[in-house]
C-alpha positions as CSV (number, residue, x, y, z in Angstrom):
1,X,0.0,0.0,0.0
2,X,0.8,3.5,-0.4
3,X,2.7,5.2,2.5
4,X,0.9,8.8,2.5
5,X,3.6,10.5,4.1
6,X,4.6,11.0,0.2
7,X,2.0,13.4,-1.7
8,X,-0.2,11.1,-4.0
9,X,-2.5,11.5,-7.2
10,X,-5.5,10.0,-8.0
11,X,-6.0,9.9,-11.7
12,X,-9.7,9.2,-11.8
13,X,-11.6,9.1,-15.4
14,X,-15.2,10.3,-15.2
15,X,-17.9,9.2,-17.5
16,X,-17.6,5.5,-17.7
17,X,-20.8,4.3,-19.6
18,X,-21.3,7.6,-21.6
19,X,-20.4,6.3,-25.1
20,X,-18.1,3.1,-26.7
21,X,-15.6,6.2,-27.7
22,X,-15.3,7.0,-23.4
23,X,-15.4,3.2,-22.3
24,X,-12.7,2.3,-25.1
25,X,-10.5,5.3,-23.8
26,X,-11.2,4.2,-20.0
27,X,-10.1,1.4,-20.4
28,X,-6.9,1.8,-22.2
29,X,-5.6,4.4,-19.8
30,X,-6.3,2.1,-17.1
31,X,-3.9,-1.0,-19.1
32,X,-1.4,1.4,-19.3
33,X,-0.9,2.4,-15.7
34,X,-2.3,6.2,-16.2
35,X,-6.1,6.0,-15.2
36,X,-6.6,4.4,-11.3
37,X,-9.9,5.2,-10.9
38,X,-13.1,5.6,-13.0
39,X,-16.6,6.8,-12.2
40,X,-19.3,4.8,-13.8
41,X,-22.8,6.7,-15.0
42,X,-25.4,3.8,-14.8
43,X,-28.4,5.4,-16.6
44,X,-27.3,5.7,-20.8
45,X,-27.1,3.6,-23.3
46,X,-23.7,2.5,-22.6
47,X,-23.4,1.8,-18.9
48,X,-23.8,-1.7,-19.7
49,X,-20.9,-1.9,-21.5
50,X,-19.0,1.0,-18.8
51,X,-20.1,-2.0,-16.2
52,X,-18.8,-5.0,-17.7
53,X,-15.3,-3.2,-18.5
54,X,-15.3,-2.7,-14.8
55,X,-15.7,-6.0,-13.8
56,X,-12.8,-6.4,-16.5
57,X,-10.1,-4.3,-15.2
58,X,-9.3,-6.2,-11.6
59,X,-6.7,-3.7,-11.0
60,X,-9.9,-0.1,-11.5
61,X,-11.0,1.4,-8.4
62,X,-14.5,1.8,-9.5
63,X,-17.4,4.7,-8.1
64,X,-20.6,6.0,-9.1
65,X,-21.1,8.8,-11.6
66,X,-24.1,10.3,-10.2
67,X,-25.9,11.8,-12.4
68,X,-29.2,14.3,-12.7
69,X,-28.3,16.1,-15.7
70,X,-28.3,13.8,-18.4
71,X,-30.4,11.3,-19.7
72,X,-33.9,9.4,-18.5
73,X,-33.6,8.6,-14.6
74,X,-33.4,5.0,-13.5
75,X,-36.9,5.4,-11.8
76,X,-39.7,6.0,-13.4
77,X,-40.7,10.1,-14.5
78,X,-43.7,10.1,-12.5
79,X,-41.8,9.0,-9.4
80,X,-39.3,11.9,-9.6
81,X,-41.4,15.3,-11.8
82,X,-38.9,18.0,-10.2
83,X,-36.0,16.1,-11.7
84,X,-37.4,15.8,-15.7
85,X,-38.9,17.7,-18.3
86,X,-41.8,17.0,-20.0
87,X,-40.1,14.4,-22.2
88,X,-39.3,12.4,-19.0
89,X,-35.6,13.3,-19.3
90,X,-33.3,14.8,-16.9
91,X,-33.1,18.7,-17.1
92,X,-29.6,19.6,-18.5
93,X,-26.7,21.0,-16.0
94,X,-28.1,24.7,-16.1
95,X,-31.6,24.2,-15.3
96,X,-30.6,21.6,-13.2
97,X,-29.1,24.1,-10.7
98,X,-31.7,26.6,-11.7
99,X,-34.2,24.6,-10.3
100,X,-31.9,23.5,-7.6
101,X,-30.8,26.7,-6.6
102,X,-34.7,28.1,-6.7
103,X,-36.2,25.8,-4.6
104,X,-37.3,24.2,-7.5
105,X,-35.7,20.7,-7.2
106,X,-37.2,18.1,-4.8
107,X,-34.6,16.3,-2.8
108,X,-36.4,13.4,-1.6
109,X,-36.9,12.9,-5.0
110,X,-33.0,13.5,-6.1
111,X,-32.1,11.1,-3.0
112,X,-34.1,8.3,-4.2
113,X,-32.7,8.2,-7.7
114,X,-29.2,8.6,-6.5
115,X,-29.8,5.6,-4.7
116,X,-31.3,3.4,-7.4
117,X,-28.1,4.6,-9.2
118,X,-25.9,3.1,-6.4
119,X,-28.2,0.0,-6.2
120,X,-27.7,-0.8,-10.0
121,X,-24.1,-0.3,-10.1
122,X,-23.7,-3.0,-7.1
123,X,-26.4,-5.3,-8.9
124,X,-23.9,-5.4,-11.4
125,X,-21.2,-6.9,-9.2
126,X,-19.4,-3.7,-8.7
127,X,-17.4,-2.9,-5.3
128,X,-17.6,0.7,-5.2
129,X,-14.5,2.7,-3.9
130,X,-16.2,6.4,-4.0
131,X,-19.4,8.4,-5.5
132,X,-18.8,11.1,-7.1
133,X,-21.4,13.6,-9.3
134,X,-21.6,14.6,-13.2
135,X,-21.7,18.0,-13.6
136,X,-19.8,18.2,-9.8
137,X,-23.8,18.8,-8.0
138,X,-22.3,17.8,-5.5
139,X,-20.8,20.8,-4.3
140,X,-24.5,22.0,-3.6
141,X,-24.7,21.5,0.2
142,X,-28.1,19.6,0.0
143,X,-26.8,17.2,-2.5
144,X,-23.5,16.8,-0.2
145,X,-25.5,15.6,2.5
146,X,-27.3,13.2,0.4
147,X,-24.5,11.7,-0.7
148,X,-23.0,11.6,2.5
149,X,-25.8,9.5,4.7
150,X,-26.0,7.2,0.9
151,X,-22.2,6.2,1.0
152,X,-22.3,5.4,4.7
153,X,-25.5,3.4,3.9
154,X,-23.9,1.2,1.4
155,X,-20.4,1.4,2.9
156,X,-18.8,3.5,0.1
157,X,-16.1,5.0,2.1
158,X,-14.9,7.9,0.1
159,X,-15.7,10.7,-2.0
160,X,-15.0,13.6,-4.0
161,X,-13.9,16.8,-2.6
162,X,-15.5,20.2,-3.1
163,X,-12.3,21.9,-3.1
164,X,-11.4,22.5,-6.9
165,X,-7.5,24.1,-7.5
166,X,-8.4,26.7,-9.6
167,X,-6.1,27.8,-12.6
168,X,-6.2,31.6,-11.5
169,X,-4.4,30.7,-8.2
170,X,-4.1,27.9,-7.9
171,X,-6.6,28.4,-4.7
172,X,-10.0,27.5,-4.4
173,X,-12.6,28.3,-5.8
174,X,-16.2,29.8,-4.3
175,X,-17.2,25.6,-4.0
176,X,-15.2,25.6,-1.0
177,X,-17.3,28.0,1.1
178,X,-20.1,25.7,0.1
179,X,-18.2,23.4,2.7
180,X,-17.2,25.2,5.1
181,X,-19.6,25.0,7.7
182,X,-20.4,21.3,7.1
183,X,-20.1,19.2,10.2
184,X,-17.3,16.7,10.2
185,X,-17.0,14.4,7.4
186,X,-17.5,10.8,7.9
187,X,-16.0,10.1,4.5
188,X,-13.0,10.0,3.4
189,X,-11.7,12.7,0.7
190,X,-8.7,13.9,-1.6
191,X,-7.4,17.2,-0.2
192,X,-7.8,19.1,-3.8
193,X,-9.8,18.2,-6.8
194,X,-7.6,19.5,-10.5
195,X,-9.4,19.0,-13.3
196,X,-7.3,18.4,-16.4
197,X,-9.8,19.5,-19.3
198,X,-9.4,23.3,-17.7
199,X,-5.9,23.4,-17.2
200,X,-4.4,21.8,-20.0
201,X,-0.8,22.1,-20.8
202,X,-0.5,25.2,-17.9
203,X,-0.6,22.0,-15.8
204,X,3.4,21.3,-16.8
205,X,4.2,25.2,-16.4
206,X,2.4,26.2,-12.7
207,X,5.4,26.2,-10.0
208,X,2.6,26.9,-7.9
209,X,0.9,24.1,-8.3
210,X,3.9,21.6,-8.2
211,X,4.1,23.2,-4.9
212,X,0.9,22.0,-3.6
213,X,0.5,18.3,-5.4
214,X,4.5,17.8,-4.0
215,X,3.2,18.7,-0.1
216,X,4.1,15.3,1.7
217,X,0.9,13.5,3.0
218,X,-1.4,15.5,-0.3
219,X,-3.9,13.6,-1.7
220,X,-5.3,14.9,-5.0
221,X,-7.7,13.4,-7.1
222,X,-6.8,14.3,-10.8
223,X,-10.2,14.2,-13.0
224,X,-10.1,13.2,-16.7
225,X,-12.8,13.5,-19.4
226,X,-11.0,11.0,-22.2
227,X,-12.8,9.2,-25.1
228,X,-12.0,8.9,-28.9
229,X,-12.7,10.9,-32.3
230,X,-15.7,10.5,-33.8
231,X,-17.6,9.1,-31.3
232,X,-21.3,9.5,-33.1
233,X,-22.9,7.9,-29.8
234,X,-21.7,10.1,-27.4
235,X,-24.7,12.1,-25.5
236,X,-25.3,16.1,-26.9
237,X,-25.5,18.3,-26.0
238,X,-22.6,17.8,-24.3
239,X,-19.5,19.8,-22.1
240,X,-16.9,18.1,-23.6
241,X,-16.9,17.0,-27.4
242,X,-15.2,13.8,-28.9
243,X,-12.4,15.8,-30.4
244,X,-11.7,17.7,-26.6
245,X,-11.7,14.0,-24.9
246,X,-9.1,13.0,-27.4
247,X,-6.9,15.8,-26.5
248,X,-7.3,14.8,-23.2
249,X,-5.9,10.7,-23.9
250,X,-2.9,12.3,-26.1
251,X,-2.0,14.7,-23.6
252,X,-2.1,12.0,-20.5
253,X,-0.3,9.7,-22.4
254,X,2.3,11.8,-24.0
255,X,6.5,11.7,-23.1
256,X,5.0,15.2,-21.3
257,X,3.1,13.7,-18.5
258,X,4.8,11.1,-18.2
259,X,7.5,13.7,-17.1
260,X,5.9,16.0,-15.4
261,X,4.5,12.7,-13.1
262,X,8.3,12.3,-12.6
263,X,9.2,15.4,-11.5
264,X,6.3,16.3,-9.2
265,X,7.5,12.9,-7.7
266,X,3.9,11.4,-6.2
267,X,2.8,8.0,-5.8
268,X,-0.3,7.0,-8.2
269,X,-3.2,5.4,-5.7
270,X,-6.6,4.8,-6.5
271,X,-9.6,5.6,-4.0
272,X,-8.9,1.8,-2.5
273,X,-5.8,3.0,-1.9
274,X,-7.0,6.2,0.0
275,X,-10.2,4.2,1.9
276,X,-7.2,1.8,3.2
277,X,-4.9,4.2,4.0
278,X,-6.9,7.1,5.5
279,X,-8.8,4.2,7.9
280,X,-5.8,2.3,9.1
């Protein structure tokens, strides 16, 4: 196991399940010992496919993509009317916090499809390392406490943090007063979140941020988006495009990265890796 006295990375890849382009990518980070950790969305077309990769991979700390913004819900419309539009489908990520932010969005409602999410990843045969969110909801502090009482229910025993290292500092951003007056968390938790798709190649550049990642005893989860070009299943509207995700796989698995890992000298875990760690 990983001694944490030395800073660590999490490379986690979102968006398992979202298209044959994503699970194809997913997958072959994970065989070539860049990708440690992948969330799995349960309710598209291609979870099924996301699901049976992870039972594949022996080696992929696997969570739960969950997931409001995209898609049909697991349960039926009728059973959750704040969450859908009149199509029956999910509202997408800016109504979605419209109608969370306005009162609009019914968390009982939220809760119980977030938990038929977690219920069909395990009926799958999944262990689940962490839950995470698409469209990071989980920073809202409703949706955090949710997610909290859910993980301890099924004995997921980590999580993703709120606290994103922003490209302008790197500091963090406004998500982190969001958790600031939480009460102590019974979940386990990177220190930082750093998303790759907004820093991009400033990622090899920032001495600040070498700073932070080489603290001894950091934890940060690294999030990646990758997936191939064309990829005429993937779900649209969508954030990141086939031809972005691809930039994202040459740029994790150029001489580059491989480098910079080197020289920022941490030790690649997965979220088993942290649950163990952090609890013993």
């Amino acid at each position: 196991m990983t001694n944490l006295a030395k800073p660590a990375l999490i490379i986690n890849a979102d968006d398992l399940g979202y298209s044959p382009g994503v699970n194809q990518a997913i997958a072959d980070l994970h065989q070539a010992a860049l990708v440690t950790s992948t969330s799995l969305i349960v309710n598209l077309p291609h979870s099924e496919a996301g699901a049976a990769i992870a039972r594949g991979l022996s080696g992929l700390s696997v969570g739960v993509h969950l997931n409001l913004s995209k898609g049909e819900p697991l349960l039926p419309a009728a059973s959750v009317p704040s969450l859908v539009d009149e199509n029956g489908r999910f509202w997408e990520t800016q109504m979605l916090y419209r109608h969370a932010l306005t009162g609009q969005l019914n968390w009982y409602e939220a809760a119980a499809e977030m938990e038929a999410q977690v219920e069909w990843a395990i009926g799958r045969g999944l262990h689940l390392d962490n839950l995470d969110t698409h469209v990071h909801f989980h920073v809202l502090p409703a949706a955090r406490r949710l997610i909290r009482d859910l993980g301890q229910r099924y004995h997921v025993q980590a999580w993703r943090t709120p606290k994103v290292l922003s490209t302008l500092s790197p500091r963090f951003t406004w998500t982190d007063l969001l958790a600031r007056w939480e009460r102590p968390d019974p979940m386990v938790a990177p220190h930082y979140l750093l998303s790759l798709h907004q820093w991009g190649e400033r990622l090899f550049e920032d001495q600040r941020l070498r700073a932070v990642l080489s603290k001894p005893g950091v934890v940060t989860e690294m999030v990646v988006h990758p997936g191939y070009t064309p990829d005429p299943d993937l779900p649209l509207p969508d954030q990141l495009p086939s031809d972005r995700r691809q930039a994202e796989v040459e740029m994790i698995t150029s001489p580059a990265f491989r480098q910079w890992l080197e020289e920022i000298d941490v030790a690649l875990i997965s979220f088993a890796d942290l649950v163990y760690d952090f609890s013993s």
